[in-house]
Structure formats: C-alpha cells, structure tokens
C-alpha positions as CSV (number, residue, x, y, z in Angstrom):
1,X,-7.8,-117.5,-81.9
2,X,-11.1,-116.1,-80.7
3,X,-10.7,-115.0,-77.1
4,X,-13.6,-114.9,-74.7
5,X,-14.4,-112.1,-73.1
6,X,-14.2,-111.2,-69.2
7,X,-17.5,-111.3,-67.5
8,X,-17.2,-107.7,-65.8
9,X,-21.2,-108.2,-63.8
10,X,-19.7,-107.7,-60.4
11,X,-21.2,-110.4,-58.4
12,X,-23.4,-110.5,-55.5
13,X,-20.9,-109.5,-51.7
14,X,-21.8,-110.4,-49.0
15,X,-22.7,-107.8,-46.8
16,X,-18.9,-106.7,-45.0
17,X,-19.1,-107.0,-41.2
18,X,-17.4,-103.9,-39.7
19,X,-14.5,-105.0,-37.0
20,X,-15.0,-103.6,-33.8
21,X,-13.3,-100.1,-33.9
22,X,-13.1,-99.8,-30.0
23,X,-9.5,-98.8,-29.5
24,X,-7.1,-100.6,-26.9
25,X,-6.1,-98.7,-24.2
26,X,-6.1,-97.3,-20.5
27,X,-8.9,-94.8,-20.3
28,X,-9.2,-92.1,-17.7
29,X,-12.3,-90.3,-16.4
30,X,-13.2,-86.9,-14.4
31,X,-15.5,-85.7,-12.6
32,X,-17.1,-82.8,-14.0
33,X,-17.8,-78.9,-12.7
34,X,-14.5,-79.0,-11.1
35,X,-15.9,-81.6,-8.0
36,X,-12.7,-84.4,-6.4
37,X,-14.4,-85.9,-3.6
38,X,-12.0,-88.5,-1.5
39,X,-14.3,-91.1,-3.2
40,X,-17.4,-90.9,-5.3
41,X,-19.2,-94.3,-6.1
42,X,-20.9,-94.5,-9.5
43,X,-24.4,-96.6,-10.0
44,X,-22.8,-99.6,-11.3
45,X,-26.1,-102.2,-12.0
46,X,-29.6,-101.6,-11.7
47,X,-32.3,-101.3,-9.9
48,X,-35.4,-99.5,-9.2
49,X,-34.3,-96.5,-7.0
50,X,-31.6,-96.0,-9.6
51,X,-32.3,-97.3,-12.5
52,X,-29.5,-98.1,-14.9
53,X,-30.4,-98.4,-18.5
54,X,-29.2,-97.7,-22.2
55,X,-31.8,-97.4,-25.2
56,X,-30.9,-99.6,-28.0
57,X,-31.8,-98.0,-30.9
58,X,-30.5,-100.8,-33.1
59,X,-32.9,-103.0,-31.1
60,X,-35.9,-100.6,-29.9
61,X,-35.6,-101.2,-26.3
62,X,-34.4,-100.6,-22.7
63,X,-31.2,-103.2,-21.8
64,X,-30.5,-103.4,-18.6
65,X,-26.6,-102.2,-17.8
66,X,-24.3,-103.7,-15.0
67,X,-20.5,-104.0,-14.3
68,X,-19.6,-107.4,-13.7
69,X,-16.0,-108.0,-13.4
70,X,-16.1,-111.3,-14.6
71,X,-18.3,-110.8,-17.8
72,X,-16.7,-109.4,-21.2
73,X,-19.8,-107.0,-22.0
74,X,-21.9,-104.4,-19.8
75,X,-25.5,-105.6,-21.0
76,X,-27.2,-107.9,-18.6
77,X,-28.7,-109.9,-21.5
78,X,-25.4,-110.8,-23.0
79,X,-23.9,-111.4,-19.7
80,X,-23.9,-115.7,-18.9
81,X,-23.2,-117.5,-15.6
82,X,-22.6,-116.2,-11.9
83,X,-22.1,-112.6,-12.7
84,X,-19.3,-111.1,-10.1
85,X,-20.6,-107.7,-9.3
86,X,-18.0,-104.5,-9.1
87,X,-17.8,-100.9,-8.0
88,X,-17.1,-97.7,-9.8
89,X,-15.3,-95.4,-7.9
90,X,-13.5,-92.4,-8.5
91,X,-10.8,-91.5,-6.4
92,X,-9.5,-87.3,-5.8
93,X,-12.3,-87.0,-9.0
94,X,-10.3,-89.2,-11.1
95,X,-10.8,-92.9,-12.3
96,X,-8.7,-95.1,-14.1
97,X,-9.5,-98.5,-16.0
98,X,-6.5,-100.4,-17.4
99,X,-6.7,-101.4,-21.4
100,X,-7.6,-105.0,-20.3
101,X,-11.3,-103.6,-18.3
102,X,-13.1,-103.7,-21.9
103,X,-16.5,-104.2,-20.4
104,X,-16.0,-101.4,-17.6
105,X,-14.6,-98.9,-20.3
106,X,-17.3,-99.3,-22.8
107,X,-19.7,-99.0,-19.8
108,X,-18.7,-96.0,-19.0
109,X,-17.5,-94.1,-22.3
110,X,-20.6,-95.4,-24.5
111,X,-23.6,-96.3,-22.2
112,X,-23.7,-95.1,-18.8
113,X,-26.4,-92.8,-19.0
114,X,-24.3,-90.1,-16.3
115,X,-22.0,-89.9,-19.3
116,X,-21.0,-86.1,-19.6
117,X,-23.3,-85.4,-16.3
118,X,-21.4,-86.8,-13.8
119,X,-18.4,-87.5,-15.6
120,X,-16.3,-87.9,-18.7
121,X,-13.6,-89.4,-20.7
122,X,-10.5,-87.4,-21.1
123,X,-9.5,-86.6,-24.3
124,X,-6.2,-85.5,-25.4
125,X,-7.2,-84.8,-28.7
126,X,-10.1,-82.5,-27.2
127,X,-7.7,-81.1,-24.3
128,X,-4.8,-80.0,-26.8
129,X,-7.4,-78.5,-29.2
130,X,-9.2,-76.5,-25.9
131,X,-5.4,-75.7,-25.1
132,X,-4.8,-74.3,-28.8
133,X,-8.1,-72.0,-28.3
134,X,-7.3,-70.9,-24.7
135,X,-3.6,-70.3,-26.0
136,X,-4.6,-68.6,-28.8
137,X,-7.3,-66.6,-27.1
138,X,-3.9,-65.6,-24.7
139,X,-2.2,-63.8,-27.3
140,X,-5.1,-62.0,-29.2
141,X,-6.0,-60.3,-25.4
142,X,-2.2,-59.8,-24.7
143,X,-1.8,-58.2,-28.5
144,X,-5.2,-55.9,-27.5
145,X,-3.4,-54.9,-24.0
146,X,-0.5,-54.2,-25.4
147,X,-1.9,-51.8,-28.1
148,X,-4.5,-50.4,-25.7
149,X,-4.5,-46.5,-24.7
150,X,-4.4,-45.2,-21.2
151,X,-8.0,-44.3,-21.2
152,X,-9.0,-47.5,-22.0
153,X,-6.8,-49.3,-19.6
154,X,-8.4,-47.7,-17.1
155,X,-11.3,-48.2,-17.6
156,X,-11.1,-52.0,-17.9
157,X,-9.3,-51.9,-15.0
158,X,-11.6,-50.4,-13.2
159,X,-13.8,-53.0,-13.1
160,X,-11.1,-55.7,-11.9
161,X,-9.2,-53.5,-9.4
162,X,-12.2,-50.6,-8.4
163,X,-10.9,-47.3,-7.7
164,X,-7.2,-47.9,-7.1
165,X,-6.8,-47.0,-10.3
166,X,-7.1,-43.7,-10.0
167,X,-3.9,-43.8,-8.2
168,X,-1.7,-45.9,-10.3
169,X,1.3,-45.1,-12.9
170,X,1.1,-45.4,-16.3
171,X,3.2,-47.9,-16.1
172,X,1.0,-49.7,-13.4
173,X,-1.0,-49.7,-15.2
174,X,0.0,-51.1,-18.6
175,X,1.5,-54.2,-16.4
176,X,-1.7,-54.3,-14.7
177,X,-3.4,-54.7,-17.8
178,X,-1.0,-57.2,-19.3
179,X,-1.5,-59.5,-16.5
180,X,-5.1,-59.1,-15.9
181,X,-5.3,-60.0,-19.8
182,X,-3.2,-63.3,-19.4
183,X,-5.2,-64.7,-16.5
184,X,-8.8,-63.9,-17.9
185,X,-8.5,-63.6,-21.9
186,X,-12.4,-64.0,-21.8
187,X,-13.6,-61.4,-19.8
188,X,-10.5,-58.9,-21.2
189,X,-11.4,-59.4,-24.2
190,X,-15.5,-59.0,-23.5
191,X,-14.4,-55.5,-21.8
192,X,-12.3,-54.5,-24.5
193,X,-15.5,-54.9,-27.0
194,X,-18.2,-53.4,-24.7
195,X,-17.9,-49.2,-25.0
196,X,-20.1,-48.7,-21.8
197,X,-17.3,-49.7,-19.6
198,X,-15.1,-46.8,-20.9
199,X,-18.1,-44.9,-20.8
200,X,-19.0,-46.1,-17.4
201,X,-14.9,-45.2,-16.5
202,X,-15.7,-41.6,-18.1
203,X,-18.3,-40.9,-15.6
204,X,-16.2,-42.0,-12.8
205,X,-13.5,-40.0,-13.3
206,X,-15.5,-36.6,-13.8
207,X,-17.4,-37.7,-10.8
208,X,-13.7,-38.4,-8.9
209,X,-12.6,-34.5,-10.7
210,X,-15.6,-33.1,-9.3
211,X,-16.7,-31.7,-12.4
212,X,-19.6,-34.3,-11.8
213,X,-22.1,-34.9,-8.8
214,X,-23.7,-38.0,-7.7
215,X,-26.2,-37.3,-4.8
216,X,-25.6,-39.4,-1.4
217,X,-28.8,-41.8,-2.3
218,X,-26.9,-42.3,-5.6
219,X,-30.3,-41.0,-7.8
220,X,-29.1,-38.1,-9.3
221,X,-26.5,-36.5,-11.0
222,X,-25.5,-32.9,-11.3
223,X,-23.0,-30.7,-12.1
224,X,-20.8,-30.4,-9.4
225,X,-20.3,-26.2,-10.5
226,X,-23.8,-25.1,-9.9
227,X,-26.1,-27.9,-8.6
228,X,-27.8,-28.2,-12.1
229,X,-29.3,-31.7,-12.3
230,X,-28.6,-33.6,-15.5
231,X,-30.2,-36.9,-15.1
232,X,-31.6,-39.1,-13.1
233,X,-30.9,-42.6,-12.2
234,X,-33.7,-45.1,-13.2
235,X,-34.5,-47.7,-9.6
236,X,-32.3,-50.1,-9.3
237,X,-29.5,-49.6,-11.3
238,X,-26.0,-49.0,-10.8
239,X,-25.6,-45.0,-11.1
240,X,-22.7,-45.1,-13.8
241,X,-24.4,-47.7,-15.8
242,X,-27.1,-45.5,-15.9
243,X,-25.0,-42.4,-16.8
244,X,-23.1,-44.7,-19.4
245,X,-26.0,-45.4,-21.1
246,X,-27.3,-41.4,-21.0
247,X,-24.4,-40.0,-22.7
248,X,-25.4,-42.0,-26.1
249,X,-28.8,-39.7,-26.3
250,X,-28.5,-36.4,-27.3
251,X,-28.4,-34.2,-24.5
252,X,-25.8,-37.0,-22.9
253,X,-23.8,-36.0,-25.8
254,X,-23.3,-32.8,-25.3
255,X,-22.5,-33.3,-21.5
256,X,-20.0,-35.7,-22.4
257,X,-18.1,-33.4,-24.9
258,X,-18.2,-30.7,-22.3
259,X,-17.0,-32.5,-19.8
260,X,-14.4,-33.9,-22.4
261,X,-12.7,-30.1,-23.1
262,X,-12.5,-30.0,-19.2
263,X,-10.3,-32.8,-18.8
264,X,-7.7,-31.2,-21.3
C-alpha cells in the first residue's frame, strides 16, 4: 500500500512574543560615592526644572516618567485615570521597594535617568563577584608580604608609616607589612611593582647614615664625607623622588653601588 509522504515545508510561525523577563522580587538601592543622608528625595515625575525623561529607542522619542502609586507602569502615556503621585526617598542611603512596587522598581532599575549617578541596584551577583576579586587580591598581597625581603619592606613602609621605620624590628616590621597588605591590597601591591619607592627608601636611608647630604632648602645633594655635590633637585619635586629617578642614569649608578658597599 503506497504511503504518502510527510509534508516536512515547515510552515509560516507566528512571530513568538517574549514573556516579560522582569524577575519578582524585593529590590534594594544605594546611594552611591559612599553618601547616607537621614533622607534624600529622588525626582519622582516631571517637570521643567527637573526634567524626568527616558528615550525610547524602540519608539524614537522622549516619554515622560512618573511614579504613581496607583498606576502599574512608570510611563505617563500608559498611565490611565486619576494618577496618585508618590515619593522616592532613601532613608540612611538605602531604599527598599517590596516585590509587589513593579512600577516603582522598573522606574528605578531601567529608566530613571540618575540610574548609576545617584544611585543603584544592589546586586548580589555583582557584590560576591567584587568580594571574590577583593578576596583574591587579599591573598596575592599577603603571599608578596610574606615573601618580601627586609629592604623591601622598608621601603614600602616608608611611605605608609614615614620614618618610624627606621626604628622598628624586623619583626615589626614583617607584621607591619602583613597588615598594611591586608587593609590596602591595591596600593601594596602598586608599591610592591614600582622600583622607585625602594629606590626612593635607598636614598633615605644613606641620607638617615650620613653617607648622603640633602642641603636645608632640600635642592641639593652631596656627599655627606667631603661636600661634593652630586645632583641637584629639579623645582618642585620631592628630593628623593628626584634622587630615585638619578640613580637609573649612569653616573647615579655608580653612586648607588658605592653607597651600596658602604652599607655592608
């Protein structure tokens, strides 16, 4: 018995509406740059002083934004009837709209134009994965301090704690270090890259050994032995930034190697 084959021309779909992907939930906002004021009112509607707007790309224009209590979307145009107006306000910095303030959380998480200005979303996703780089930022500083020589140490040190290093233990020091490594990761770690601070710690300490001068006005250096000048500091600039950057060139060289064999 002949069979008849299975037309296999897909037919024409209509085109698939996407469901609204807005997740359900309480949202929480923040104040940004650190700022938690008692109260701080956010523009909730429009007007000309402050305007409150969104561009619709979708559409190709301006739509007018308000938060009306009463109304189940933000936009002015799709907003019907006696509109009950609201207030935005964030309280110690912080704001909180329940799962069941649709309008107000889409307001303020896709439209408001202060978005990421004023304000923003928390996001736990974001906030563990800025944890994760902080933590992990943590232990590559903590594995440099604890691999770190003396010297070195020091020298970072020195530009946390000033010259009260000069009179701490090794051991001081180290713990010092380890600490100072924990709390600011960053900036350890930018020290621990940048050779003019040991430099800049090199000069110091010949200065401190008097094997270096540095005259009173803080222009010139010398050795401290004879008088004889070795360089002098360009206007402006901090003397043992200046000196840092001199023992890279060749006759800076030579000092520093010099200076080195008296320090052993």
């Amino acid at each position: 018995m002949e069979t008849k084959e299975k037309n296999t021309t897909a037919k024409p779909v209509a085109k698939e509406i996407k469901k609204d992907t807005w997740e359900i939930k309480d949202r929480f906002y923040h104040l940004l740059n650190g700022k938690s004021p008692l109260t701080f009112r956010l523009n909730s509607k429009h007007s000309s002083r402050k305007p409150l707007m969104y561009f619709d790309e979708a559409k190709g224009y301006n739509r007018e934004l308000r938060y009306a209590t009463n109304m189940r979307s933000p936009f002015v145009d799709e907003q019907t009837g006696s509109a009950t107006l609201g207030h935005i306000v964030f309280e110690d910095g912080v704001l909180m709209v329940p799962k069941s303030d649709t309008s107000l959380q889409k307001l303020l998480s896709l439209y408001h134009p202060n978005r990421n200005k004023l304000y923003a979303e928390k996001d736990d996703v974001v906030e563990a994965s800025n944890d994760l780089d902080y933590l992990e930022l943590e232990i590559e500083a903590l594995n440099a301090a604890a691999t770190m020589d003396i010297d070195q140490a020091e020298a970072i040190l020195r530009v946390e704690c000033g010259s009260s290093v000069s009179k701490m233990s090794s051991k001081e020091l180290k713990r010092d270090l380890m600490l100072f490594a924990r709390s600011n990761p960053n900036l350890f770690i930018e020290l621990a890259n940048d050779e003019n601070v040991t430099l800049r710690n090199f000069g110091i300490r010949a200065t401190e050994a008097n094997i270096l001068g540095l005259s009173q006005d803080q222009r010139t250096f010398t050795w401290a032995s004879n008088g004889r000048k070795l360089m002098n500091v360009p206007f402006d600039e901090n003397p043992y930034s200046a000196l840092a950057a001199w023992f890279k060139t060749d006759e800076g060289v030579e000092v520093y190697k010099s200076i080195e064999k008296k320090f052993k």
